[in-house]
BALOBA-1460 file (C-alpha; in Angstrom, 3 decimals):
// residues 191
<rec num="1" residu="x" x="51.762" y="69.616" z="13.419"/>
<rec num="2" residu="x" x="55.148" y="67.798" z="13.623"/>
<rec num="3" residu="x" x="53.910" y="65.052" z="15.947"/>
<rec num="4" residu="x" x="50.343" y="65.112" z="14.721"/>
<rec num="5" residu="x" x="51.247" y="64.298" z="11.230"/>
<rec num="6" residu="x" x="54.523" y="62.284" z="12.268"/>
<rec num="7" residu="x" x="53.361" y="59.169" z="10.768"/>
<rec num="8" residu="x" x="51.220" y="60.071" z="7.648"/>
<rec num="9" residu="x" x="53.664" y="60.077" z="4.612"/>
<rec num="10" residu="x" x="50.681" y="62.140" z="2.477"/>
<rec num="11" residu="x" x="51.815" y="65.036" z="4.757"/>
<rec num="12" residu="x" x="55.346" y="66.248" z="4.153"/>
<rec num="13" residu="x" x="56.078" y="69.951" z="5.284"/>
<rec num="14" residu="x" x="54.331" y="71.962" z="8.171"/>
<rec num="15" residu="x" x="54.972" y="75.801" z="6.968"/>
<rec num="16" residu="x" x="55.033" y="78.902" z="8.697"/>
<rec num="17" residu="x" x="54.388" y="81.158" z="5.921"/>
<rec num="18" residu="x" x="50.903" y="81.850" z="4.459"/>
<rec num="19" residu="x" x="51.201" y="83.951" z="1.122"/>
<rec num="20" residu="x" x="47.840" y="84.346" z="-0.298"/>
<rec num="21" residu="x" x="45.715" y="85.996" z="2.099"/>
<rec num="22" residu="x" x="43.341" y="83.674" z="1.712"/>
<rec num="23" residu="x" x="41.109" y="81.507" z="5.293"/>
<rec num="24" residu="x" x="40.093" y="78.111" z="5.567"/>
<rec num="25" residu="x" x="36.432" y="78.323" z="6.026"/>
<rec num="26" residu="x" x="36.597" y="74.481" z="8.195"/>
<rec num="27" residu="x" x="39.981" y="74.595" z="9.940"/>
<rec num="28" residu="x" x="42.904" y="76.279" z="11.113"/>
<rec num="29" residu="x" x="45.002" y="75.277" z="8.409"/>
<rec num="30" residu="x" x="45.002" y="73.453" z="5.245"/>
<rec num="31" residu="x" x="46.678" y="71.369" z="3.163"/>
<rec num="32" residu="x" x="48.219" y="72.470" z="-0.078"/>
<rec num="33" residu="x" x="50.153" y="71.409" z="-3.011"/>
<rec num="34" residu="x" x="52.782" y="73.463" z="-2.410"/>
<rec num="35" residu="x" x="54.316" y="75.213" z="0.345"/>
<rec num="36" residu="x" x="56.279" y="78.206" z="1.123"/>
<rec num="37" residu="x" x="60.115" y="77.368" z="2.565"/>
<rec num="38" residu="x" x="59.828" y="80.508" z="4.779"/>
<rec num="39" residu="x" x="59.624" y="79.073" z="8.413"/>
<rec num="40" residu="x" x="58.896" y="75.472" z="7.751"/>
<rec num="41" residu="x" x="59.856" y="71.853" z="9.382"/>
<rec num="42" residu="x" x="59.699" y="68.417" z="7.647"/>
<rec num="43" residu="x" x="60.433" y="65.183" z="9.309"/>
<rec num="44" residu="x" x="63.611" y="62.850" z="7.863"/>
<rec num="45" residu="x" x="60.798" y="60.324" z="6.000"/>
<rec num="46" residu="x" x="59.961" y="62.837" z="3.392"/>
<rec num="47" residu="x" x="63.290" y="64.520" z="3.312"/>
<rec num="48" residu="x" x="64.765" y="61.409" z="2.210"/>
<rec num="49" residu="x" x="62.667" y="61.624" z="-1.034"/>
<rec num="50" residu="x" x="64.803" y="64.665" z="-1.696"/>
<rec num="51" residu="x" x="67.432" y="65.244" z="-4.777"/>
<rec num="52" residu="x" x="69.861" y="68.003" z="-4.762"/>
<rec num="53" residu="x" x="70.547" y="67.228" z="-8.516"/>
<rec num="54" residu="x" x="67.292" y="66.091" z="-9.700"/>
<rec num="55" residu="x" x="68.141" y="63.073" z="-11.170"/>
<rec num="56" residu="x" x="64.835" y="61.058" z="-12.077"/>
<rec num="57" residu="x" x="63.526" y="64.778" z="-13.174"/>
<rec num="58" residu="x" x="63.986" y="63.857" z="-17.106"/>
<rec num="59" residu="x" x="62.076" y="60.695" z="-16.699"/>
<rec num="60" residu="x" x="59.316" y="62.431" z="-14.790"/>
<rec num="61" residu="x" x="58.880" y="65.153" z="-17.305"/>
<rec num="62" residu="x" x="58.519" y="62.937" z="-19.730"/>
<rec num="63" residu="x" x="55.950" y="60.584" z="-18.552"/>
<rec num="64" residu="x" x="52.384" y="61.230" z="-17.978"/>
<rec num="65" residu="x" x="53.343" y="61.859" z="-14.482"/>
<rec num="66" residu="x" x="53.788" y="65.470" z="-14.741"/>
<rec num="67" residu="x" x="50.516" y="65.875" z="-16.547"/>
<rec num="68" residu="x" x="48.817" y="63.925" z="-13.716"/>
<rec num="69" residu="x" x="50.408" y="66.218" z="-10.918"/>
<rec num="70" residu="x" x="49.665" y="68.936" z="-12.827"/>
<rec num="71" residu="x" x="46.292" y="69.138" z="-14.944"/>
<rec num="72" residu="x" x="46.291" y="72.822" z="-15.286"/>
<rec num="73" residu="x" x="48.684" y="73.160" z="-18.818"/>
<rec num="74" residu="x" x="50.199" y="77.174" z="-17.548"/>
<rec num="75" residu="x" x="51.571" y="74.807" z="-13.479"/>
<rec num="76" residu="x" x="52.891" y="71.825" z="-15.848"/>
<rec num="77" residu="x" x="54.629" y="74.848" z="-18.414"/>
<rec num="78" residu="x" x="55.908" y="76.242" z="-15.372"/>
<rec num="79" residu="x" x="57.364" y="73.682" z="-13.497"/>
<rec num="80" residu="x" x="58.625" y="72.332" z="-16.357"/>
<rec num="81" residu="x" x="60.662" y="75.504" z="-17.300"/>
<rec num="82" residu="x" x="62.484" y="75.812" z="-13.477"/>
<rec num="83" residu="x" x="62.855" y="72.430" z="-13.269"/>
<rec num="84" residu="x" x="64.329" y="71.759" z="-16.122"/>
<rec num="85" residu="x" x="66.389" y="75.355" z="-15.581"/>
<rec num="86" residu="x" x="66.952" y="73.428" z="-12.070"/>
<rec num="87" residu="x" x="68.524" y="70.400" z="-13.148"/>
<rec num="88" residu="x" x="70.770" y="72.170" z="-16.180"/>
<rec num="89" residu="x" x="72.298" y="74.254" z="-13.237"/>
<rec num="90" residu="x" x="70.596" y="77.867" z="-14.554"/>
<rec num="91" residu="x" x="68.847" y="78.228" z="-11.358"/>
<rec num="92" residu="x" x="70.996" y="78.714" z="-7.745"/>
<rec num="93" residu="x" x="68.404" y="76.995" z="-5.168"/>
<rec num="94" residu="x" x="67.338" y="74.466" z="-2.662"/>
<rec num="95" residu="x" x="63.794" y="74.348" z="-2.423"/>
<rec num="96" residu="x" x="62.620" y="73.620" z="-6.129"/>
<rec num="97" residu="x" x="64.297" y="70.245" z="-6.027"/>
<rec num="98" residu="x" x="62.129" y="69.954" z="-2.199"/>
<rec num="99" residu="x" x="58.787" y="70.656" z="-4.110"/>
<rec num="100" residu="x" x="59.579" y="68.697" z="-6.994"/>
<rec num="101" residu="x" x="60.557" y="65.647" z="-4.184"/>
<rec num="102" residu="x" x="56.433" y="66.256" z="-2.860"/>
<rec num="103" residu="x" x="55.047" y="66.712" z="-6.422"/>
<rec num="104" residu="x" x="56.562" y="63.745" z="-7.312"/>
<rec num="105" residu="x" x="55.434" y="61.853" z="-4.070"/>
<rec num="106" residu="x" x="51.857" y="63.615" z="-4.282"/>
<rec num="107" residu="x" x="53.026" y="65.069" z="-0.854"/>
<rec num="108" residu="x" x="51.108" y="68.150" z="1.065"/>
<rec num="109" residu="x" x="51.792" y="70.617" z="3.121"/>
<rec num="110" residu="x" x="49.968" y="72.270" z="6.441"/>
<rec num="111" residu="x" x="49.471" y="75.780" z="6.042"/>
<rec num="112" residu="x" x="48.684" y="78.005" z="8.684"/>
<rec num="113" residu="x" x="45.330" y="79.624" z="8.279"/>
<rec num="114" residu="x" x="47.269" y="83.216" z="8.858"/>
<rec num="115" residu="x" x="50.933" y="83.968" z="8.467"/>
<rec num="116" residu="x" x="53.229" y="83.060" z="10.730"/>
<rec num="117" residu="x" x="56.734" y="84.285" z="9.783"/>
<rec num="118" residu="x" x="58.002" y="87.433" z="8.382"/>
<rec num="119" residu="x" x="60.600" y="87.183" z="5.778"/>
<rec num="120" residu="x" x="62.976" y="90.439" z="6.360"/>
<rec num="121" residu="x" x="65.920" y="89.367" z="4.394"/>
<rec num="122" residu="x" x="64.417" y="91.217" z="0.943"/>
<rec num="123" residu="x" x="67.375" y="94.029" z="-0.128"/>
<rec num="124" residu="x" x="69.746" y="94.570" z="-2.628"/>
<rec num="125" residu="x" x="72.689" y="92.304" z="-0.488"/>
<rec num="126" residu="x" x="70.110" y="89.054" z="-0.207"/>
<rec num="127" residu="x" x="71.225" y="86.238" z="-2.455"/>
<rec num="128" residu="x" x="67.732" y="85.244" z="-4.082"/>
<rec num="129" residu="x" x="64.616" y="88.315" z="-2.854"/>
<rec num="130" residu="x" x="66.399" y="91.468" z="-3.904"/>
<rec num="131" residu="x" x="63.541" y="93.386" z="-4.546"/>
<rec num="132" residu="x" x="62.722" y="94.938" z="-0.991"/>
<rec num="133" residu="x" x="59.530" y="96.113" z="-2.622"/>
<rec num="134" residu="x" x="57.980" y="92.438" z="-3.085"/>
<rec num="135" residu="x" x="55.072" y="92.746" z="-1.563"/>
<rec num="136" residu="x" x="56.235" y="89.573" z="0.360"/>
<rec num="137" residu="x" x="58.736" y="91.472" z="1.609"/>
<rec num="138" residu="x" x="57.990" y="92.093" z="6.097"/>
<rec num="139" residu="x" x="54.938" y="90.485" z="5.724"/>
<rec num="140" residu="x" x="52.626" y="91.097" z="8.838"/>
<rec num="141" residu="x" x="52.298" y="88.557" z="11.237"/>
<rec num="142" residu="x" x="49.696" y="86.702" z="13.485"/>
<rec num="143" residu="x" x="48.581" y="84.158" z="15.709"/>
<rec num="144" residu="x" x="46.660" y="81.082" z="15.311"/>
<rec num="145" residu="x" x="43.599" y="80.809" z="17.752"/>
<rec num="146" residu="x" x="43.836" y="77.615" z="20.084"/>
<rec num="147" residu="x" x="42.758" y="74.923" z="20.165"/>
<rec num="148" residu="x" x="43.727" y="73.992" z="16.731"/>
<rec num="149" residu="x" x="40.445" y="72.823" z="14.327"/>
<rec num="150" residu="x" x="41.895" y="70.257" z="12.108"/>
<rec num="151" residu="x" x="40.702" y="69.940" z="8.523"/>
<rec num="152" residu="x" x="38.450" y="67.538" z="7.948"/>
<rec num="153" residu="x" x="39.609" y="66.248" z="4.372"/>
<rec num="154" residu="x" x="43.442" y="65.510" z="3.931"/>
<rec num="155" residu="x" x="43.588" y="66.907" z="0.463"/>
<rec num="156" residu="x" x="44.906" y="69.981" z="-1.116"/>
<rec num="157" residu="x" x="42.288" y="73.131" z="-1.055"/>
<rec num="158" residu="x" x="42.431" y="73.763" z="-5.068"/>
<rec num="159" residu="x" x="41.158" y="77.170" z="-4.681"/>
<rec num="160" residu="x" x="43.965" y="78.404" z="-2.213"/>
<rec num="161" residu="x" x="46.002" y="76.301" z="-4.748"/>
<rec num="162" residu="x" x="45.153" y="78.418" z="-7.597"/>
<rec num="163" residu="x" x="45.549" y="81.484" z="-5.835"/>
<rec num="164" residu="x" x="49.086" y="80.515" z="-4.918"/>
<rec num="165" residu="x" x="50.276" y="79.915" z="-8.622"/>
<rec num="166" residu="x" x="48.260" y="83.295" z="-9.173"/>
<rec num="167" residu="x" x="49.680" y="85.483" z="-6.433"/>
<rec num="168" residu="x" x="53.119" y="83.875" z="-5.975"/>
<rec num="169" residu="x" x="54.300" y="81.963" z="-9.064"/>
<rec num="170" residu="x" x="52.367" y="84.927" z="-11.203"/>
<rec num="171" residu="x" x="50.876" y="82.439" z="-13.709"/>
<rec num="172" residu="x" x="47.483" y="83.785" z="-15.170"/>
<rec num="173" residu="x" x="44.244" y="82.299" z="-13.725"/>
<rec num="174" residu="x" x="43.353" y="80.729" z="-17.173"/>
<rec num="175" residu="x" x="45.161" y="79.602" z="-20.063"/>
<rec num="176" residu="x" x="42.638" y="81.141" z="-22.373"/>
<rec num="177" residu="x" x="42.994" y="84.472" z="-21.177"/>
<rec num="178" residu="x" x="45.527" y="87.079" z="-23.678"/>
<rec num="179" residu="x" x="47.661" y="86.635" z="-20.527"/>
<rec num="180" residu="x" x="47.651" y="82.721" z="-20.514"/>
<rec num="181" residu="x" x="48.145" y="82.597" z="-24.037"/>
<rec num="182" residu="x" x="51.493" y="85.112" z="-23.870"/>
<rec num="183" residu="x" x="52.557" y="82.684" z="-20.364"/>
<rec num="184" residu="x" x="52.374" y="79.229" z="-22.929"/>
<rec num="185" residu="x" x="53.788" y="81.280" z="-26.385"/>
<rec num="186" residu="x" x="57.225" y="82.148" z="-23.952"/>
<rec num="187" residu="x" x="57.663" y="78.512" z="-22.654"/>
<rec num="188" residu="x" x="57.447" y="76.991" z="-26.007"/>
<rec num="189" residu="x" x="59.624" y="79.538" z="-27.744"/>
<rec num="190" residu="x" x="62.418" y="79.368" z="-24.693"/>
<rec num="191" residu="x" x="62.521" y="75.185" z="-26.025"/>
């Protein structure tokens, strides 16, 4: 994926990890909007968009930018809560500063069509997965069947999208749901 995506700056992380359980009906792979930092690879083009400290973050968030990289109101509420919890210091990490550098680019990631790597540092001694009972936690393992079928759009699947921000991020399917509602009540009191 490195070399075959070398030169397209839409494409900006190849990851190993595949968290939702969910197949590509046309391809190998897909692209997504976001992309798991569990056994990935980037190439310096895209890495260069990156920002440790998040400076042009306030700007962003305040523009119509955010609401165009993120039409779904619960995704914009939550990025805007660990980004902003980023950039004020509140939050110890690397990689939400990387996938606000792609959101802000419109960047995509390749992810495998199965799971690829097996996280095994969960346990009470890891610095940010503590919980060794996340179900993320050892996640089985397989292999891709060669030769490769490529996608045949280079856009994000929406549906494997959704079920990412469902499954991983835990945000509610729908902001009208009791659920949603709670999920947009917390961000606007935390303010």
């Amino acid at each position: 994926m490195l070399r075959h995506y070398q030169d397209n700056p839409l494409v900006m992380q190849v990851c190993g990890s595949h968290l939702i359980g969910m197949h590509p009906a046309d391809g190998s792979y897909y692209f997504s909007r976001f992309g798991p930092v569990w056994g990935w690879a980037s190439w310096r083009r895209a890495w260069q968009a990156y920002d440790v400290d998040l400076k042009c973050w306030p700007a962003f968030r305040d523009s119509p930018q955010l609401r165009t990289c993120c039409p779904e109101p619960l995704e914009a509420a939550w990025r805007r809560g660990v980004l902003d919890a980023t950039h004020l210091g509140r939050i110890d990490t690397w990689d939400y500063q990387w996938a606000f550098a792609k959101m802000r680019l419109g960047g995509l990631s390749v992810v495998p069509g199965v799971n690829l790597v097996s996280n095994i540092g969960f346990g009470p001694d890891a610095t940010h997965t503590q919980d060794a009972a996340d179900p993320r936690s050892c996640l089985a393992t397989d292999c891709l069947t060669w030769p490769l079928i490529h996608p045949r759009n280079l856009a994000s699947w929406e549906q494997a999208d959704r079920a990412y921000l469902a499954r991983v991020v835990g945000l509610p399917p729908r902001v009208w749901s009791l659920r949603g509602l709670i999920t947009l009540l917390r961000h606007f009191l935390a303010r």
